[in-house]
Every structure is written in C-alpha cells, then in structure tokens.
C-alpha positions in Angstrom: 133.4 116.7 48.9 132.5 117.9 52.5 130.2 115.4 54.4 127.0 117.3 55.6 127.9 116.3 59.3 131.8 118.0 59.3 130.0 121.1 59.9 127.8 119.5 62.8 131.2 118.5 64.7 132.8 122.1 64.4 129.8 122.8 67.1 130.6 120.0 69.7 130.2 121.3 72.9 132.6 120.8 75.8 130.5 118.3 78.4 131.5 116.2 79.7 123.1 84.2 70.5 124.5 81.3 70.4 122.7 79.5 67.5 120.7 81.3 65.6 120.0 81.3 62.1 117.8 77.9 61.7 114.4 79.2 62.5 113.7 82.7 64.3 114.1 83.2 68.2 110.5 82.9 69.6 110.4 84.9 72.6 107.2 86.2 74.4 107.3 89.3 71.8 106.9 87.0 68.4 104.7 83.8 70.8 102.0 84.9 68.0 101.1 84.4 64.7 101.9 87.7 62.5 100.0 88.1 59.2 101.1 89.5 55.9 98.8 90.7 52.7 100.6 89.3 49.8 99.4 91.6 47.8 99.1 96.0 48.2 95.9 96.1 46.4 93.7 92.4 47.1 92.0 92.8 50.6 91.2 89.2 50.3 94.7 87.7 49.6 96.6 85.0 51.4 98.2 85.4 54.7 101.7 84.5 55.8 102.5 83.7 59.4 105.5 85.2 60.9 107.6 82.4 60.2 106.6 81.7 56.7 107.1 85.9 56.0 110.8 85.6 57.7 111.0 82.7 55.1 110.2 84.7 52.1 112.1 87.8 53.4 115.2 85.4 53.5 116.0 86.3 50.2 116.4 89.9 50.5 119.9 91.2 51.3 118.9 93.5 54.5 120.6 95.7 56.8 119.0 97.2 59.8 120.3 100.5 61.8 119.3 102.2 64.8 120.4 105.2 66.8 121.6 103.4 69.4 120.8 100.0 71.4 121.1 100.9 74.9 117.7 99.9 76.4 114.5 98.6 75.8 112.0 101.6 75.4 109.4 101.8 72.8 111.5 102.1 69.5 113.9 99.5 70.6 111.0 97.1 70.8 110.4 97.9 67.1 114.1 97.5 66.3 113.8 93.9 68.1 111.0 92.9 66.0 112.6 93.8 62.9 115.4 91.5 64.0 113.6 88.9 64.3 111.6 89.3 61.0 115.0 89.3 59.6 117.3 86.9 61.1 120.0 86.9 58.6 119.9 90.9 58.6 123.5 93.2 59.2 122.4 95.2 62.2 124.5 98.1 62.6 123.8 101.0 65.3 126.5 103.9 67.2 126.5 102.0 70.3 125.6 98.5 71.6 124.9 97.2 75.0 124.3 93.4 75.2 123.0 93.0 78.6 120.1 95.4 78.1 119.2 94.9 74.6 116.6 92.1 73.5 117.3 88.8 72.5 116.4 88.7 68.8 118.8 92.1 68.8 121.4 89.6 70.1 120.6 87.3 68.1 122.4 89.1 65.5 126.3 90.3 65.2 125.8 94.1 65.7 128.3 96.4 64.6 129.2 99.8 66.0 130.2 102.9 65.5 133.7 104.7 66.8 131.7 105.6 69.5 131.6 102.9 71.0 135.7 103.0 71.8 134.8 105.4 74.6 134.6 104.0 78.4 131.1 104.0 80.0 129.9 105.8 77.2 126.1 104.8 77.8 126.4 107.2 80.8 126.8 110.1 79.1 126.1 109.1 75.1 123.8 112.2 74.6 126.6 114.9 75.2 127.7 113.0 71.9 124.8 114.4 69.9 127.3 116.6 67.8 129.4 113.5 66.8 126.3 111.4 66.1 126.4 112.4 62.5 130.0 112.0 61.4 129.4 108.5 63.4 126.2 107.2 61.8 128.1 108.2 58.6 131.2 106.4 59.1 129.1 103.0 59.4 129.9 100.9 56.5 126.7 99.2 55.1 127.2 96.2 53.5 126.0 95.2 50.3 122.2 95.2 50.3 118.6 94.9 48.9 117.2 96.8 50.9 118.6 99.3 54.6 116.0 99.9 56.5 116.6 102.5 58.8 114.6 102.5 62.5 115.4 106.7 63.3 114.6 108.8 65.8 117.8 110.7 65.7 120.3 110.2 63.4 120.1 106.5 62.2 118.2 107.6 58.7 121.3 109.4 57.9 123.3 106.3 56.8 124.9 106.1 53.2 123.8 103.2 51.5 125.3 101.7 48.6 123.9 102.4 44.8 121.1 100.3 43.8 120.5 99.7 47.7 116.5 101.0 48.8 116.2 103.0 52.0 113.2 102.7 53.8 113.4 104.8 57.1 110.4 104.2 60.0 110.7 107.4 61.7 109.9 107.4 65.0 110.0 111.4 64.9 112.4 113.7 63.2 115.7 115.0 65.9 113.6 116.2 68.6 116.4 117.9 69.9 116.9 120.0 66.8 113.0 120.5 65.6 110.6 121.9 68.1 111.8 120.8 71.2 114.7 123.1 72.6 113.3 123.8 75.8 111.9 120.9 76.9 115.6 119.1 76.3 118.1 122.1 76.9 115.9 124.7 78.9 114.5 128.0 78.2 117.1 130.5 78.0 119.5 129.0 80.0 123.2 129.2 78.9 122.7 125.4 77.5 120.0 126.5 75.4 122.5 129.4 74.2 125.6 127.7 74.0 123.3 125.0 71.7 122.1 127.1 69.6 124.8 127.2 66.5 125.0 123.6 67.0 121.3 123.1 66.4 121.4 125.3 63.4 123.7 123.1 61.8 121.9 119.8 63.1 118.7 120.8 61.0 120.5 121.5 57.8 122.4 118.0 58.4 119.0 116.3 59.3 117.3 117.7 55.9 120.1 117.2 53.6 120.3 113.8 54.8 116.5 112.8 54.3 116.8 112.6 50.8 118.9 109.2 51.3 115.3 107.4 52.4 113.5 106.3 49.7 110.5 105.9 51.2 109.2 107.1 55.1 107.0 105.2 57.2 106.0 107.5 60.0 105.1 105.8 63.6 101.7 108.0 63.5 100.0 110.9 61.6 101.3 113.4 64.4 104.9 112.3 62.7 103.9 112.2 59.4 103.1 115.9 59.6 106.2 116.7 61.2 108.5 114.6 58.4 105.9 116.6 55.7 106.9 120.2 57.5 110.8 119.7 58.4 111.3 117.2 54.9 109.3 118.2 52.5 108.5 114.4 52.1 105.3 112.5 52.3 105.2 109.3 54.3 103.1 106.0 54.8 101.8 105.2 58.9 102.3 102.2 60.0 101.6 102.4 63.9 104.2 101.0 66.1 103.3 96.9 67.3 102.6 96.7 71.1 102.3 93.0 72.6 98.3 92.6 73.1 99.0 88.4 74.0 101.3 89.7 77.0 99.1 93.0 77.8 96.1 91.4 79.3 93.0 92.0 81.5 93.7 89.9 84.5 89.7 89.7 85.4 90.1 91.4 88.7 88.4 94.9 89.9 90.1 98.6 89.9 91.9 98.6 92.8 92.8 101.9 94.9 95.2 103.9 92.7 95.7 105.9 89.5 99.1 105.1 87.4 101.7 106.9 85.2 104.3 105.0 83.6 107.0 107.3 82.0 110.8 108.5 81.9 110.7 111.1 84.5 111.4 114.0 82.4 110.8 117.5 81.9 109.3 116.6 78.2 107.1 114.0 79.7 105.2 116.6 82.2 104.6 114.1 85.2 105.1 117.3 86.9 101.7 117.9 86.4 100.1 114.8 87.8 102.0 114.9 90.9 100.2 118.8 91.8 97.2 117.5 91.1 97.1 114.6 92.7 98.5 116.1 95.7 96.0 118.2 95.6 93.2 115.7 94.8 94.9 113.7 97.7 94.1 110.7 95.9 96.9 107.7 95.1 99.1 107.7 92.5 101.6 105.3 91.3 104.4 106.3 89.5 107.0 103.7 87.5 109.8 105.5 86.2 113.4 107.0 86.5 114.6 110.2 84.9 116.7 113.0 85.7 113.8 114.9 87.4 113.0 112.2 90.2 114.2 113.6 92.9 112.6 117.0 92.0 109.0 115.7 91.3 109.4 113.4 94.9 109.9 117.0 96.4 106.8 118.5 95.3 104.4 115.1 95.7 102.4 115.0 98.7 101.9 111.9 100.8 99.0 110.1 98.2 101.9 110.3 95.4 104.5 107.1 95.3 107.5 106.5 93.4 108.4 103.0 92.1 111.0 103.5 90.1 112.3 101.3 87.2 110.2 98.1 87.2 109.8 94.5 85.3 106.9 94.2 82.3 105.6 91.2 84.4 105.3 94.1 87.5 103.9 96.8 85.2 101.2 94.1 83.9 100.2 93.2 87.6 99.5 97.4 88.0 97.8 97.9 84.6 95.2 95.2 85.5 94.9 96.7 88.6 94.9 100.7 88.3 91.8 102.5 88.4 93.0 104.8 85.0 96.2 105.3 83.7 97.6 109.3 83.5 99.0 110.1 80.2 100.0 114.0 80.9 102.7 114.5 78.3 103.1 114.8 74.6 104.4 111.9 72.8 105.4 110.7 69.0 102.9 107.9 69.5 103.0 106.5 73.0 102.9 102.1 73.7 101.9 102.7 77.4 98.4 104.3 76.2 98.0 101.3 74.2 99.4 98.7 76.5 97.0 99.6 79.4 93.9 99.6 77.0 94.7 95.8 76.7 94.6 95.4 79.8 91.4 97.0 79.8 91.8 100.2 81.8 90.8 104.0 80.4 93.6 106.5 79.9 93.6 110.0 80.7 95.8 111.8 78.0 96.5 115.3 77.3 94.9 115.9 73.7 98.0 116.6 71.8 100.1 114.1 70.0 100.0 110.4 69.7 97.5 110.3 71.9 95.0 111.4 69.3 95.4 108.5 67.5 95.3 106.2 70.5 92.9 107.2 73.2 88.9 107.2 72.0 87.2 110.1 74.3 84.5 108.6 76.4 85.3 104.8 74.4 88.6 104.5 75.9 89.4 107.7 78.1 89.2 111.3 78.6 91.6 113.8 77.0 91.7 117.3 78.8 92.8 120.4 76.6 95.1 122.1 78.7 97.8 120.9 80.1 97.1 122.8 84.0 96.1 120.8 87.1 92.6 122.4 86.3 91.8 120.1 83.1 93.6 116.9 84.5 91.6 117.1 87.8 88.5 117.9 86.0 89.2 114.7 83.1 90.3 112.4 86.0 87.1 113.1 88.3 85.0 112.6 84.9 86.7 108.9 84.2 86.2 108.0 87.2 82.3 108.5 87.4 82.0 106.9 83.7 80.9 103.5 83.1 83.7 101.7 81.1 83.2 98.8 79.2 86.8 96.3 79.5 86.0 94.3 76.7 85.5 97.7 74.4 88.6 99.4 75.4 90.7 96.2 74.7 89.4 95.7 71.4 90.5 99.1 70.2 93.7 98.9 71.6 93.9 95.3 69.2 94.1 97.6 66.3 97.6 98.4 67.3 99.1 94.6 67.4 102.2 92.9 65.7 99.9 91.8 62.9 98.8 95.1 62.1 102.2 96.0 61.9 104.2 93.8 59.9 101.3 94.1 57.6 101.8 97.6 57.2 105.1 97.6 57.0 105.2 94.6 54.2 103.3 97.4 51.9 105.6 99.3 52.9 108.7 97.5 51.6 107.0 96.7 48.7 106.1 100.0 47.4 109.5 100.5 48.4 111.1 97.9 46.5 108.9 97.7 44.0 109.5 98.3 40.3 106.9 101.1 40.1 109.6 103.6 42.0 109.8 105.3 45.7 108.5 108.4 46.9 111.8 110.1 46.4 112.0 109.1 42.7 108.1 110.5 42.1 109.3 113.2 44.2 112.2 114.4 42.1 110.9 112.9 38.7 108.4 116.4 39.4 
C-alpha cells in the first residue's frame, strides 16, 4: 500500500552524556520540585516530586519524537523536559545537532532520520519540507508503551507499533500548510505558486496521518481550535512550562527602553514596532536574528537597536530592566509573554493568538486590536501611564510553570493509557 507521504515527495521543489541513567540530569530547567496528581478525579491527592514521577514513569516503555533538534526555541524546551522526565526514553527526531541542543536531550542516544546524511543540512533543512514526511515515516519506533509525539510539523506522523499509545502535544498543526502561506512563502510570488500542489498534498498527508495520535494535547485553546478545524479531533490543553525560578524580578526600577524578543521574521510582525517606535522616537531593544534583519534595521530610526542573538542570563538582565515588553505578532502560545511577566514587567500584545490566554488587559498588559502603528502607539502610551503592580503580574504568569505542566500532562497520559480508551477509540466507536 502507498504511504500517504509518496505523494508529498512527487511535489519537492528544486532549492537548493556521559553517565546518565542513575538519577535525572538537574540542570537550571528541572532545579525545582515538579508536582503530579496521582489521581484524574481527587483534587486533594498526593503529590510526586519530579524525581519520584521519573521513578514511577520508569516503568513505561517510552519513545519521544520531534521535528527536528536544531536549537533551543520554545518547543525544544518542552522536548528537553520531556527528556528528562524520561531518562530511559528512545528519542528519535529527522535531524540532530549536539552542540545546540540541551543537555537532558543529550542525555539520551538520539536517532535520526536519512536526512541527516546530507552535509550542513541545518542550513537549509526547511527546503526539505517535502521530504519531511517520507522521513518522519521511515523512523523505526521501537517497541513501546507509550510514543509521545512533541509536533509542530511532521513529528505526529510517526507509525507506531500495535498496542503502542500515541499521545501527540501539538504545538500547532503544519503552519506552512494550514493558514499561513503568505507569511512563510509570500503573497503571490512565484514561491507561493510553485508551492501550491505541494501544499495540497501536505494537508491531505497531515490529516490522514492524525488519526495515528490517540489522544492530542494542544499547547493552548488557540491550537486546540485549529487541531478541532483541520482534524476533526478534540484535544486536552496543557500550556507549555516556562522556567519561573530562572525568570525573576531583579528588584530594580524600569529603566529607559521598551523590548521585543523574537525571530526576525515576516510572521512575527516586528515590522511593526520598529515604525512606530521610530515614529514615537522612543527606545527600543530588539533581541533577535531572522531572515528580515537587515530589512527591519533599514526602516528603524535612530531610538530602534538591534542585539541580535543573545544568552537567557543577558535576556534576564533586559526583562528586569525594560519598561514593557512588545509582543506585535501572532503566536501558537508565546514563552516570552510569560517569561517577562515573571520578571514582573507588562506586555503589550496584539489581541490575537496565544496571547489571549497569556496577557490579562490592564492586570498584566495592554492588547491593541489592530495590528497598525495606530493601536500599538496608542496601547504602548496607555502602559506606560498605568500603575502596574510587580508582584500581580508575576503571580499570573506562575500559572504557567513546570508543575502546572507535568501535571497536566500526567492526566494526560493517563487518559491516554488508561483502560477506559483514547479519544480516537470514542471517536471512531461513534
């Protein structure tokens, strides 16, 4: 029979740990305690630390897959956690990097894909995106309990073995292929046509394939819509874990400047904050690389400065001193909103998106409606005459730890695993 991706490949285009195992790697993203119900339906049951939950996890058989392990963004700090919850874990993924993936990833032996056979392919991995299905396909899971997939692209598209659960934590469906055309291949340019038959197939891949999960956990309601709409499946949220013992007030006053920290992309709309900053006049800080650097440095005026790629410690030093963090852009869910609000700073977010879930208007920020230099200017000058309390917009962000997390996600597995069937089964047992 004729795998679902052979008719994704027909469209390529032409374009170019040492010792682990004893007890769990404790880095500065597992230095605290995690907690666990042990039951789905007591909300007075006993609580497991990290350690003790690795412990019981032991048992299971587990493999864990991602798209691809060449960085250290936001769903490849969720991938790392997941590593370390499961130490003993087959980690499988398309490609691998070592020196820029985290150490409880490294931690583990991580198999690849054929993919990985081609030189410097981290340079140019998304031209691939044809391949990426025949590839995730190809990986051979081992025998298992339980997969669970980590997906933003392809990685939920793995085959696992009979009598092996699925549980997929969707960052979002294939951006590329649902929704997003023009932001990743422009509008009506001769990429956008030349992709078109290859996105057509893409969605019919990314469709057939979802009914190999047995059970979705989506990374925030915006996603769990989008998995309902392009699925047809329901799905549990469990919001992504951000780091609230490393993301800290540091005590100090707002200094002089405003802050974005994002991938300088067309999808990420920093565009916007440089115009109106420039014509504010007023400072701005931007962290970030991206294909679009050297075009939004063009259009900033003298009160807008570029950074580039920096170091969490640097980024922690800014968020405790920034005035507000801009969040212009639409996003799954979005850790920097999150991360800055335990520092204690306000966000400014366009109202669209993860942000939604994240930023509390006039308790933790402004969101503006529109995304034109208009309604940023007019939701910056508005945060910055408000009042904020620290201590407020830091305990909101709390909500969003690795304890709320990993007990989320321990329902999660459970429901998955658990003798009462999975979505899918209810799903097709209708």
């Amino acid at each position: 029979m004729e795998s679902p991706a052979s008719s994704v490949v027909y469209c390529l285009l032409p374009s170019c740990a040492q010792e682990h195992a004893k007890e769990l790697v404790y880095c500065r993203f597992l230095s605290i305690e995690g907690f666990l119900k042990n039951s789905d339906d007591s909300p007075r049951c006993p609580r497991l630390s990290v350690k003790e939950l690795s412990q019981k996890w032991s048992r299971l058989k587990v493999a864990l897959v991602h798209d691809w392990l060449l960085g250290t963004r936001g769903g490849e700090r969720v991938f790392e956690l997941l590593c370390g919850t499961f130490p003993q874990a087959s980690v499988l993924t398309l490609l691998y990097k070592r020196e820029v993936s985290g150490p409880m990833v490294n931690a583990h032996r991580v198999r690849t894909s054929f993919l990985q056979w081609i030189p410097r392919v981290e340079r140019f991995h998304r031209y691939l995106l044809p391949l990426m299905p025949m590839a995730i396909e190809s990986l051979a899971l081992p025998d298992a309990d339980l997969v669970v997939s980590s997906s933003h692209c392809v990685a939920k598209g793995v085959r696992p073995k009979p009598g092996t659960r699925h549980l997929c934590y969707c960052h979002s469906p294939m951006r590329y292929a649902w929704g997003f055309k023009d932001e990743y291949f422009g509008h009506r340019t001769v990429k956008s046509v030349l992709a078109t038959p290859m996105l057509a197939a893409l969605r019919r891949w990314d469709r057939t394939t979802s009914s190999r999960v047995d059970r979705f956990v989506a990374n925030s309601m915006n996603v769990k819509r989008r998995i309902r709409k392009y699925y047809g499946r329901d799905a549990d949220v469990v919001h992504p874990p951000v780091d609230t013992e490393h993301w800290t007030p540091g005590g100090r006053q707002p200094g002089d400047f405003d802050l974005v920290v994002s991938g300088l992309s067309a999808l990420k709309r920093v565009d916007l904050a440089v115009r109106a900053y420039t014509t504010m006049g007023r400072k701005l800080l931007i962290v970030g690389e991206g294909p679009m650097r050297k075009q939004l440095e063009g259009m900033g005026g003298p009160s807008v400065k570029f950074l580039g790629r920096l170091r969490d410690d640097e980024i922690l030093d800014l968020y405790r001193s920034c005035r507000l963090l801009v969040f212009p852009g639409v996003d799954d869910f979005g850790m920097v909103p999150v991360e800055v609000q335990a520092c204690g700073r306000p966000v400014v977010a366009f109202a669209c998106g993860g942000a939604l879930e994240t930023v509390k208007s006039e308790v933790t920020g402004f969101l503006f409606h529109e995304q034109t230099e208009d309604a940023l200017i007019d939701a910056v000058e508005k945060c910055e005459a408000y009042e904020w309390n620290p201590e407020v917009i830091r305990s909101h962000a709390l909500d969003f730890g690795i304890e709320a997390f990993l007990q989320g996600l321990s329902v999660s597995i459970k429901r998955c695993l658990g003798s009462g069937g999975t979505e899918k089964d209810q799903q097709d047992s209708r």
